[in-house]
C-alpha positions as CSV (number, residue, x, y, z in Angstrom):
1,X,-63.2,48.4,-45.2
2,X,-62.3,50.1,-42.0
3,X,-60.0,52.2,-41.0
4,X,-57.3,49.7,-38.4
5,X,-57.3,47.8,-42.0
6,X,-56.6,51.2,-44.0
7,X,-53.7,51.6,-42.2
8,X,-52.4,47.8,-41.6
9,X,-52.5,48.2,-45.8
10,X,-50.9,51.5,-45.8
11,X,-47.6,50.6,-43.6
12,X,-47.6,47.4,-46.0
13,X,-47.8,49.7,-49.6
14,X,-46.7,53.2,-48.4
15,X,-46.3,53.9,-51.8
16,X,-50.0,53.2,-52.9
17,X,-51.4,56.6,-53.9
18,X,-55.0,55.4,-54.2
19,X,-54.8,53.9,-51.0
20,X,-53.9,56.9,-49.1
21,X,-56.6,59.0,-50.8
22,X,-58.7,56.2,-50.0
23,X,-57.9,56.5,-46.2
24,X,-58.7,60.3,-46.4
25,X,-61.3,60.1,-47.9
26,X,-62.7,58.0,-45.0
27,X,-61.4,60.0,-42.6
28,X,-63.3,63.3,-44.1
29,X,-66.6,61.4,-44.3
30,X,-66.7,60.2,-41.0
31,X,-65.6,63.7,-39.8
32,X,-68.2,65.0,-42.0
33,X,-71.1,63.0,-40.5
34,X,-73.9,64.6,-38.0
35,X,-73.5,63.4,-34.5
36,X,-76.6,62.0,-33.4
37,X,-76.8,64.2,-30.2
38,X,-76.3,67.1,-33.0
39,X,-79.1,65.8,-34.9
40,X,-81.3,65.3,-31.9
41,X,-80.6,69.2,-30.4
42,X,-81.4,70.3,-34.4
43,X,-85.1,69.0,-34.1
44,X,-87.6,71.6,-34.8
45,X,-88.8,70.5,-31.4
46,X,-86.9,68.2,-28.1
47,X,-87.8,66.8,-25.1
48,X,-86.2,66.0,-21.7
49,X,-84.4,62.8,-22.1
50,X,-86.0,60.4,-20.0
51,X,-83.6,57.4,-19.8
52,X,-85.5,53.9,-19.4
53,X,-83.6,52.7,-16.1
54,X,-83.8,49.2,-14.9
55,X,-85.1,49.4,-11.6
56,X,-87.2,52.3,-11.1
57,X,-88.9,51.7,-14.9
58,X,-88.6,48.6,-15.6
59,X,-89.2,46.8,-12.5
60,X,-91.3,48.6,-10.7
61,X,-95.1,49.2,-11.1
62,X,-97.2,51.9,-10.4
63,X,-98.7,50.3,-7.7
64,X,-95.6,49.9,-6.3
65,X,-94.6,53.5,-6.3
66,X,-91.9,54.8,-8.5
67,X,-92.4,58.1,-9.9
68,X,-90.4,57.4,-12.4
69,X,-92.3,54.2,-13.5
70,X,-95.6,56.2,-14.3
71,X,-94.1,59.1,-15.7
72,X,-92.5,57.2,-18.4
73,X,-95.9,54.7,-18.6
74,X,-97.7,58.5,-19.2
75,X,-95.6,59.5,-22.1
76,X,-96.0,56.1,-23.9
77,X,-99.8,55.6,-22.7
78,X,-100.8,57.1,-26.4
79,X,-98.7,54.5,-28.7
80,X,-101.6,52.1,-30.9
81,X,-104.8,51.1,-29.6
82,X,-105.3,50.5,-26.6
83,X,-104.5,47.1,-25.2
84,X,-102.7,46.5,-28.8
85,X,-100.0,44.2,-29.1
86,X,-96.2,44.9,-30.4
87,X,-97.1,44.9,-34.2
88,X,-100.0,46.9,-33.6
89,X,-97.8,49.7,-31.8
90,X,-95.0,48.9,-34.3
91,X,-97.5,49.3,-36.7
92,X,-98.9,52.9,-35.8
93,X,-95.2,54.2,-34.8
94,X,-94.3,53.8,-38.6
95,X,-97.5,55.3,-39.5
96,X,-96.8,58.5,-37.4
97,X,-93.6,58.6,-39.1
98,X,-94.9,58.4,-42.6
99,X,-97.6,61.2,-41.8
100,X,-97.7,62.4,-38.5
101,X,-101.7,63.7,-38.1
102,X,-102.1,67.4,-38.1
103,X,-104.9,67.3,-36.2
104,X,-104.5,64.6,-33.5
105,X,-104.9,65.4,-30.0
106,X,-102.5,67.1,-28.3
107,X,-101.8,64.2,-25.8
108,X,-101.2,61.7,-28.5
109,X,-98.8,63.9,-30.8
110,X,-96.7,64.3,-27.4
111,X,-96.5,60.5,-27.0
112,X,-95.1,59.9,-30.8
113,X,-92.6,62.4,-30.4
114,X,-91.2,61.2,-26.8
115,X,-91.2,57.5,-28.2
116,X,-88.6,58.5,-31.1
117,X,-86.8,60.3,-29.6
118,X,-86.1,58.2,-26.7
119,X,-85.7,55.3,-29.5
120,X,-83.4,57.0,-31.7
121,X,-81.8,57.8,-28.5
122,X,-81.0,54.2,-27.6
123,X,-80.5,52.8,-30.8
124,X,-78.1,55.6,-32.0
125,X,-76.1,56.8,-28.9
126,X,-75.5,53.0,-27.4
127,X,-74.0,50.1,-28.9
128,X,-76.4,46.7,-29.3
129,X,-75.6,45.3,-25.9
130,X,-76.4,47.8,-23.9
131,X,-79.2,49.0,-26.3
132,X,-80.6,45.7,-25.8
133,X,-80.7,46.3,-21.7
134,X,-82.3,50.1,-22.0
135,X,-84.9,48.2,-24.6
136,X,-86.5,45.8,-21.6
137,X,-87.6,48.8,-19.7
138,X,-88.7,50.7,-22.4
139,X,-91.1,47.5,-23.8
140,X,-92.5,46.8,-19.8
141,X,-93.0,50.8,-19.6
142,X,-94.8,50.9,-23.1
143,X,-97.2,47.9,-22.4
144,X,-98.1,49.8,-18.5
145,X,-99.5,48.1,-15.7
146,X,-98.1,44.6,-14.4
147,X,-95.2,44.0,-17.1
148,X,-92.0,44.4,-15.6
149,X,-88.3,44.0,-16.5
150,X,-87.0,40.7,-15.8
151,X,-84.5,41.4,-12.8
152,X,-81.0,40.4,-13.9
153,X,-80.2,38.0,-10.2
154,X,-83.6,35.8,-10.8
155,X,-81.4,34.3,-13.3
156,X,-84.6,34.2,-15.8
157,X,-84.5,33.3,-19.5
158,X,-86.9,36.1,-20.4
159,X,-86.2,39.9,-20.2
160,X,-89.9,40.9,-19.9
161,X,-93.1,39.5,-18.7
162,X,-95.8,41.2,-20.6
163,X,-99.2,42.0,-19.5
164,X,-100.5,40.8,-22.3
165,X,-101.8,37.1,-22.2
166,X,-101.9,34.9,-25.0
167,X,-104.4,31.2,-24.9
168,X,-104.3,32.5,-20.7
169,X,-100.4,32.7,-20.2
170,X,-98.9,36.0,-19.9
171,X,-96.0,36.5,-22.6
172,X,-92.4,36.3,-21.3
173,X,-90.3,37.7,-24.0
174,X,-86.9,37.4,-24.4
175,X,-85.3,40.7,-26.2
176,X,-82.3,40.6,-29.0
177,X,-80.8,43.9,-31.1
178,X,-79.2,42.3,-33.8
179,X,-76.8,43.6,-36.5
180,X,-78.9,42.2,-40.0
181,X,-77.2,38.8,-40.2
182,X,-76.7,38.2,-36.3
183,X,-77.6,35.2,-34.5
184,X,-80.5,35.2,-31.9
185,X,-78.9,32.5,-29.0
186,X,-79.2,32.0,-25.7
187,X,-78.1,29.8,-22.9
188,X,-79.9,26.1,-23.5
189,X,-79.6,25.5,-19.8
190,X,-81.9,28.3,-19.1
191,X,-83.9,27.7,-21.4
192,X,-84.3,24.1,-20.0
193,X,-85.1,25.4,-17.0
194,X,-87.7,27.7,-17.9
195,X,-90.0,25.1,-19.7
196,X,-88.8,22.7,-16.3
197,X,-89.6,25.4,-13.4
198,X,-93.0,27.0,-16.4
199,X,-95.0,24.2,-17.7
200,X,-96.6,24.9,-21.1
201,X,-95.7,28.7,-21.2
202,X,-93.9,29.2,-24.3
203,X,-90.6,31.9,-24.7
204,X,-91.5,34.8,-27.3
205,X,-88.1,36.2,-28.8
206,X,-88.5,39.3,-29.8
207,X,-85.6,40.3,-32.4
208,X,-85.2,44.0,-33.4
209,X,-82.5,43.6,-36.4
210,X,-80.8,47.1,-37.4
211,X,-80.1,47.6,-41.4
212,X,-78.8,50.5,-43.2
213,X,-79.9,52.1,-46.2
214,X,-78.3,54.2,-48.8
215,X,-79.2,57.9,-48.8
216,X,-79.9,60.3,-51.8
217,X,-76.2,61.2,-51.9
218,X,-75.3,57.2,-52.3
219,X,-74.3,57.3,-48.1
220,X,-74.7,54.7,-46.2
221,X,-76.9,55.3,-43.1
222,X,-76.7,52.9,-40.4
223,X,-79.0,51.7,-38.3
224,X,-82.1,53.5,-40.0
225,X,-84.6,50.6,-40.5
226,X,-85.5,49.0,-37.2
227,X,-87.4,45.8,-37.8
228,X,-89.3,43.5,-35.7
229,X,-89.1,39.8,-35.5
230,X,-91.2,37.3,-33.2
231,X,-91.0,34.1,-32.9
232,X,-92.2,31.7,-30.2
233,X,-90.8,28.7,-29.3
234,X,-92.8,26.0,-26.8
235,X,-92.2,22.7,-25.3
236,X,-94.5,22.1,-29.0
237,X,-92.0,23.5,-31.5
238,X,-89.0,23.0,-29.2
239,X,-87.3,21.1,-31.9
240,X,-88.1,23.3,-34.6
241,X,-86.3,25.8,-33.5
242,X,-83.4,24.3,-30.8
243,X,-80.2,22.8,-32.2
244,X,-82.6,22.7,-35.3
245,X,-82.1,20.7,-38.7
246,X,-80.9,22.9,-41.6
247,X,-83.5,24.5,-43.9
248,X,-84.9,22.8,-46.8
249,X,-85.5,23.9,-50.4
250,X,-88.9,24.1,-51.6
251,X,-90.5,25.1,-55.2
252,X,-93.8,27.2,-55.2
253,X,-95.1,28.3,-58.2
254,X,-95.9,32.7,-59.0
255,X,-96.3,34.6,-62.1
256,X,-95.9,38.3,-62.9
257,X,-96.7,40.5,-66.0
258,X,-94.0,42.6,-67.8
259,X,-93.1,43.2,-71.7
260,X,-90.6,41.6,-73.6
261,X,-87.6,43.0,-72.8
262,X,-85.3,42.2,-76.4
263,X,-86.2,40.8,-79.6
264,X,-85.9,36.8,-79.0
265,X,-87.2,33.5,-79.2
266,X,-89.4,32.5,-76.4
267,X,-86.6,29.5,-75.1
268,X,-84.0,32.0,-75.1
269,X,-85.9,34.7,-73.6
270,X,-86.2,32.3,-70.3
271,X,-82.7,32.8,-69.7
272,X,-82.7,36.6,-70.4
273,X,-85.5,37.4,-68.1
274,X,-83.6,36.0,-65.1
275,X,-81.0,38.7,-65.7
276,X,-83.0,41.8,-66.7
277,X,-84.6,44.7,-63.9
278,X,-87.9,42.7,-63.8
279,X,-86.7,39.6,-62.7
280,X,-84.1,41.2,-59.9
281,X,-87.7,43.1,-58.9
282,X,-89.4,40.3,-58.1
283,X,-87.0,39.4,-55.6
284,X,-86.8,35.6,-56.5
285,X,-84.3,33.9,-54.1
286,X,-81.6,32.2,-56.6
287,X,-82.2,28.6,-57.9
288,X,-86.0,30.1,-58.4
289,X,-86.1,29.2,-62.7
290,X,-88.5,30.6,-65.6
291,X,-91.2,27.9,-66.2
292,X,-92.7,29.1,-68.6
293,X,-93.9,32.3,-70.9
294,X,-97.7,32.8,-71.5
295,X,-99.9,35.4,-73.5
296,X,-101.6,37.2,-70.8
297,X,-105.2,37.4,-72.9
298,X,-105.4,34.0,-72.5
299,X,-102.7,32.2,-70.6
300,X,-101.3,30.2,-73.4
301,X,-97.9,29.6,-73.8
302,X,-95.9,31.9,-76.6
303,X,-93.5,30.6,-78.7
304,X,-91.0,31.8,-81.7
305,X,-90.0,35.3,-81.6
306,X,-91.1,37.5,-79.6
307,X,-91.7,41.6,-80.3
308,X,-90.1,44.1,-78.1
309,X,-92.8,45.3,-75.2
310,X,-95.3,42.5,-76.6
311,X,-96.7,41.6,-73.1
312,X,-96.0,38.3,-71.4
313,X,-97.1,36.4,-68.3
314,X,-93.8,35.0,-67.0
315,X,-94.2,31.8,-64.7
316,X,-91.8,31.0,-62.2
317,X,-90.9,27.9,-60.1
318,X,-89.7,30.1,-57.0
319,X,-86.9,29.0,-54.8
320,X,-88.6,29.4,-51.0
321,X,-86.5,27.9,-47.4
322,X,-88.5,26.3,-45.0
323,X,-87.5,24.6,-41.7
324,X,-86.3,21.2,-42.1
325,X,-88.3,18.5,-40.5
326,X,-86.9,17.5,-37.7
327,X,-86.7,13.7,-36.5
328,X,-84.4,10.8,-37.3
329,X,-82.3,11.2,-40.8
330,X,-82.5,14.7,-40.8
331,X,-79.8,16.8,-41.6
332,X,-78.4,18.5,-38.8
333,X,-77.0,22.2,-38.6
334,X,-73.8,22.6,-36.7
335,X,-75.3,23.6,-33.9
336,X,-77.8,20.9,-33.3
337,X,-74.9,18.9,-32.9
338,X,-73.3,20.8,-29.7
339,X,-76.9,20.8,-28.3
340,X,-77.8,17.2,-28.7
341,X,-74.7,15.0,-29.4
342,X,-74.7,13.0,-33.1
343,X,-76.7,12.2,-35.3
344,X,-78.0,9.1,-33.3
345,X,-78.2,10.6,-29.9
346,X,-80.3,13.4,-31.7
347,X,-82.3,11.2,-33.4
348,X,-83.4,9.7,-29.6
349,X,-84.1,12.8,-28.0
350,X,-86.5,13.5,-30.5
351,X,-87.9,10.4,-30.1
352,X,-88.4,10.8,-26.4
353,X,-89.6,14.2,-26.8
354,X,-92.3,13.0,-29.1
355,X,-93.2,9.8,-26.9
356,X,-93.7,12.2,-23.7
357,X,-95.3,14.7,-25.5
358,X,-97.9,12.7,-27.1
359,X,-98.5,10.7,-23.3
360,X,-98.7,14.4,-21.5
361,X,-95.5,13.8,-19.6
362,X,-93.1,16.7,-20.8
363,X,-91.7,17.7,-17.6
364,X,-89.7,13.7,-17.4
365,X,-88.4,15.1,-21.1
366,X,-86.9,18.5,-19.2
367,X,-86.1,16.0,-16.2
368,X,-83.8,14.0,-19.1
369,X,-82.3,16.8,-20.4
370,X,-81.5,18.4,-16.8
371,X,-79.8,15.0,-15.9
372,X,-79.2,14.7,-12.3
373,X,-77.7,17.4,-11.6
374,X,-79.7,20.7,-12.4
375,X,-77.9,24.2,-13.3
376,X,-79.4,27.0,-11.8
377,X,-82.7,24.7,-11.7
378,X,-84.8,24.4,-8.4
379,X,-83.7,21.8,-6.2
380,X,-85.0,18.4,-6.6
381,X,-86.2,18.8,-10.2
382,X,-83.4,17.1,-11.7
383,X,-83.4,13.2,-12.4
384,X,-81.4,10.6,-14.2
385,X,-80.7,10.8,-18.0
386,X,-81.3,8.3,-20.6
387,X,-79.5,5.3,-21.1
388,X,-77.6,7.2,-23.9
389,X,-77.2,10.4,-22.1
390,X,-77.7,9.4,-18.3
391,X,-75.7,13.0,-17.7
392,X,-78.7,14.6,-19.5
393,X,-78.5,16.3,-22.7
394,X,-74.8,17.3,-24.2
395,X,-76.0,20.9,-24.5
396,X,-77.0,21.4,-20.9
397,X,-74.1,19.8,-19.3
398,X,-71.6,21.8,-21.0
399,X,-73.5,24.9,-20.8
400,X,-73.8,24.8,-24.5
401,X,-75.1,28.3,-26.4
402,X,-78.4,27.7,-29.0
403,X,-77.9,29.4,-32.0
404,X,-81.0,30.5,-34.4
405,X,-79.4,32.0,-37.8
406,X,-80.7,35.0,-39.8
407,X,-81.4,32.8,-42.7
408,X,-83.4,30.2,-40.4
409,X,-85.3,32.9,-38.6
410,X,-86.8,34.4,-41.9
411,X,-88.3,30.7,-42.8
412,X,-89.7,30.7,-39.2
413,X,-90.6,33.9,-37.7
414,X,-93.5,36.5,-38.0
415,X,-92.3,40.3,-39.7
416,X,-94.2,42.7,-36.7
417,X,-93.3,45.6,-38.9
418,X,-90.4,48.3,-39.4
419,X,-89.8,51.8,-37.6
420,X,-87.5,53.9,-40.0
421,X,-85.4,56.3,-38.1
422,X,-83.4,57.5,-40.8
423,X,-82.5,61.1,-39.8
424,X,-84.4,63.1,-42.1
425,X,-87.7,61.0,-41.5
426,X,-87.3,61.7,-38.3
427,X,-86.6,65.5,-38.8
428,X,-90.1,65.7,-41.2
429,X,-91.9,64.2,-38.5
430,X,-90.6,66.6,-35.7
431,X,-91.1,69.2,-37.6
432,X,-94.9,68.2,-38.5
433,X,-95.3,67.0,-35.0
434,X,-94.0,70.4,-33.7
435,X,-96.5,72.3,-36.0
436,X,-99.7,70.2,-34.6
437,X,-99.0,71.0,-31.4
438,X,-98.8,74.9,-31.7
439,X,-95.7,77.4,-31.7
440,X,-96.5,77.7,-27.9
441,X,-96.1,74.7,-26.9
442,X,-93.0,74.1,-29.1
443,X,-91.5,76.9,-27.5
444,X,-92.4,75.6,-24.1
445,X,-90.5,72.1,-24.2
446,X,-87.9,73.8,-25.9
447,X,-87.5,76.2,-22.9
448,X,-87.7,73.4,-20.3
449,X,-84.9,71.6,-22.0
450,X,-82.4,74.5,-22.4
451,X,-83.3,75.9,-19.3
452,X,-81.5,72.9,-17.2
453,X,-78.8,73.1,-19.3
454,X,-77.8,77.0,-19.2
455,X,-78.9,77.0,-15.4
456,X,-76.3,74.5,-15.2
457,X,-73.6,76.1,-17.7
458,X,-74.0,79.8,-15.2
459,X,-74.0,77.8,-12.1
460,X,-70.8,75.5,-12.9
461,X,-68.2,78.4,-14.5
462,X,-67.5,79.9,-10.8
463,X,-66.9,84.0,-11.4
464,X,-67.0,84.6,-7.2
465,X,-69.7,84.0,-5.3
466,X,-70.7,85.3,-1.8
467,X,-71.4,82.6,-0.6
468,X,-68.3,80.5,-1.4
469,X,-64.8,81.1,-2.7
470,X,-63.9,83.8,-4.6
471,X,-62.0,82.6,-8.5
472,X,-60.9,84.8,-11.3
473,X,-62.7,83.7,-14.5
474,X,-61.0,84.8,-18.1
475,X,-62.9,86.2,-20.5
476,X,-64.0,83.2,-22.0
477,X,-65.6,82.1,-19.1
478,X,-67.2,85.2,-18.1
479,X,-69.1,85.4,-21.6
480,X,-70.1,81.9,-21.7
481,X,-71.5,82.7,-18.4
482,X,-73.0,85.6,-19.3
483,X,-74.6,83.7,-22.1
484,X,-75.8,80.8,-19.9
485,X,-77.6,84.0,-17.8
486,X,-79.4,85.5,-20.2
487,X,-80.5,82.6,-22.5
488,X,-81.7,81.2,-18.8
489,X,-83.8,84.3,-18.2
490,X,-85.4,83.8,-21.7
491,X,-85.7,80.3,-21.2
492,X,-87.7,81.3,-18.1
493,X,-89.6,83.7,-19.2
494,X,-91.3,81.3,-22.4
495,X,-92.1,78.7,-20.0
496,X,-94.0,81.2,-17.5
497,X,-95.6,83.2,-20.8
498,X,-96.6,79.5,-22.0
499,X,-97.9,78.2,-18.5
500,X,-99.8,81.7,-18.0
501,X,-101.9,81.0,-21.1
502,X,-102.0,76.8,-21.6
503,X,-102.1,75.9,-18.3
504,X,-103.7,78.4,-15.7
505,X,-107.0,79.3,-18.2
506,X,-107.4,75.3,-17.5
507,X,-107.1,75.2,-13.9
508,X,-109.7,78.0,-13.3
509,X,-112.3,76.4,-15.3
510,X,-111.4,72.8,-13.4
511,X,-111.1,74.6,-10.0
């Protein structure tokens, strides 16, 4: 419940006691909370923010000269192995984050740090949209050399093209920042175009899908597990995945070892065993059923009463989704409908798809679909439509969204990994991170961050200066500036004691 709800109910039951405590006691936890600039300037040890701009990180390359560009490239050049992929950096993020090596070089510690806190940064201080847009720089800076932010005018289905190449294409990924349940969609026209204008190179979606957890207090804490979704979908498993049938129910058979849980027969016991902690444990989707109970010395079935903590082998026929097949007599989600038409028009398309597919010929399938008339396809790539559909597919003529659901997506696509940036994680790794790199050096970034910021705070509050015109300040403004002054001298004065003995004793032994 929220709080425009809170109140819509209070004006309707101003009398409701509960309900007013209720609505203060939201008010006081969400006062109450840590902002997550608070949290980040709490850090044992912080960094200059380096914001992941479109154009000067994520669409130009070194080569091409922005500054900016290989700075940021330098501070992620550490993350994985090198020339990993995603789940491998994915992968060794999480592992940093679970136990950040004490004694990993220098160079590499920096690199962790920068990427969560420039992560936490986005995910935290932006909401999913724009999130989303700082994410595409971030991903072509992280991966280096050639990949590149998809400019937003080249009107381009993906948001990245990856220097990493997959059976000789290079990946064009397409990024989404989903709440847990959200759709992954795009527009079908340009995603028509794409296989029309790229023949044979498939679309990677990428899906980062931001769940909460509950704290040791019983909080919730939003947005604290990050996890990372790919799935790829090609002019081979177009239909898999576009306007796509509805999942299917399948059985697969597992087993799992436990004790009898209460004193009962073995029929009864079934039933029991799908309500007790074990069973909720195993995480067995619902519809999953208890097969049958075995003595686990030598997997016969049991039967009469059963002793309490006798051990068992329980057998379970376990619900599991998988994609529906899709073809003719298929049942069709809702939004394979708005993409293709009905049920007989789908069944067509799919037909056709198949035939061209099998003879080699898939661009006259992306021809179909385009119709004659092309959107924001190159000229002259457009033909006439089927008999049934001489306009070209429903979806692309009325600009029609695709829609992939959560549920769908978990029967389809591959689990890269989680980053968990629940605050305290994040603290314990600072803090370790800030310990393996030395006191020195802890102080030293600290100084270069709160230097900017209290040369700026003296600067700003105007007292009189010679050289422009003279203001009264009130007290308040002449102790904050006095403040800014000195904590800028001390700031100053760490970084030169730092740079005097990590960075000069280095330069006379290169030089």
């Amino acid at each position: 419940m929220n709080i425009d709800t809170l109140v819509e109910s209070f004006y309707n039951k101003a009398k409701d006691e509960d309900l007013i405590n209720e609505v203060m006691k939201l008010l006081l936890v969400e006062k109450s909370k840590t902002s997550p600039a608070e949290a980040r300037r709490s850090r044992t040890v912080r960094f200059p923010l380096i914001i992941p701009a479109e154009q000067s990180v994520g669409q130009y390359t070194t080569d091409e000269g922005s500054e900016d560009r290989r700075t940021f490239e330098l501070w992620m050049s550490r993350l994985g192995t090198e020339g990993g992929d995603l789940a491998d950096k994915i992968k060794s993020i999480q592992a940093f984050i679970n136990n950040p090596p004490a004694d990993a070089p220098l160079a590499k510690t920096l690199s962790y740090l920068m990427f969560l806190q420039t992560f936490s940064f986005m995910i935290r201080e932006f909401n999913a949209s724009v999130a989303g847009f700082l994410w595409e720089p971030f991903l072509a800076a992280m991966f280096g050399g050639e990949s590149v932010q998809v400019h937003t005018e080249e009107g381009d289905i993906a948001d990245v093209k990856l220097q990493v190449v997959r059976d000789g294409v290079t990946m064009r990924v397409s990024l989404k920042i989903l709440r847990d349940s959200g759709l992954v969609g795009g527009s079908f026209q340009d995603l028509v175009n794409h296989f029309a204008e790229n023949p044979g190179q498939p679309m990677v979606y990428v899906v980062i899908r931001k769940l909460a957890t509950t704290g040791k207090d019983g909080e919730t804490i939003k947005d604290s597990h990050m996890v990372f979704w790919e799935f790829e979908i090609s002019e081979e498993t177009f239909f898999e995945y576009i306007g796509h049938p509805k999942r299917r129910k399948e059985f697969v058979e597992a087993s799992y070892d436990t004790v009898v849980p209460v004193d009962e027969t073995a029929s009864k016991l079934k039933a029991i065993l799908r309500r007790t902690d074990d069973w909720a444990a195993q995480k067995y989707e619902p519809g999953s059923k208890v097969k049958a109970i075995l003595n686990p010395e030598n997997n016969q079935p049991v039967g009469g009463r059963l002793p309490v903590g006798a051990p068992i082998k329980v057998v379970v026929d376990s619900v599991i989704y998988v994609p529906g097949e899709p073809g003719a007599g298929t049942k069709l989600s809702a939004n394979a409908n708005h993409i293709w038409g009905n049920d007989k028009e789908y069944a067509q398309w799919f037909d056709l798809w198949q035939r061209l597919k099998a003879e080699n010929k898939m661009q006259n399938f992306w021809k179909a679909v385009q119709g004659p008339s092309p959107k924001g396809a190159s000229k002259g790539s457009g033909a006439s439509g089927p008999i049934w559909a001489p306009d070209g597919a429903r979806g692309y003529v009325q600009s029609e969204q695709f829609e992939i659901n959560a549920n769908y997506q978990s029967a389809i696509a591959e689990n890269l990994g989680t980053i968990d940036i629940t605050p305290s994680k994040l603290d314990e790794a600072f803090a370790i991170g800030a310990a393996a790199i030395g006191e020195e050096m802890t102080d030293m970034f600290n100084a270069v961050t709160a230097l900017s910021e209290n040369v700026g705070r003296f600067f700003l509050i105007d007292c009189g200066d010679s050289a422009g015109e003279a203001q009264t300040c009130d007290e308040n403004d002449a102790a904050t500036r006095t403040t800014a002054g000195h904590a800028a001298i001390q700031d100053a004065d760490t970084l030169k004691r730092v740079v005097d003995s990590r960075i000069a004793p280095v330069l006379k032994e290169i030089e």
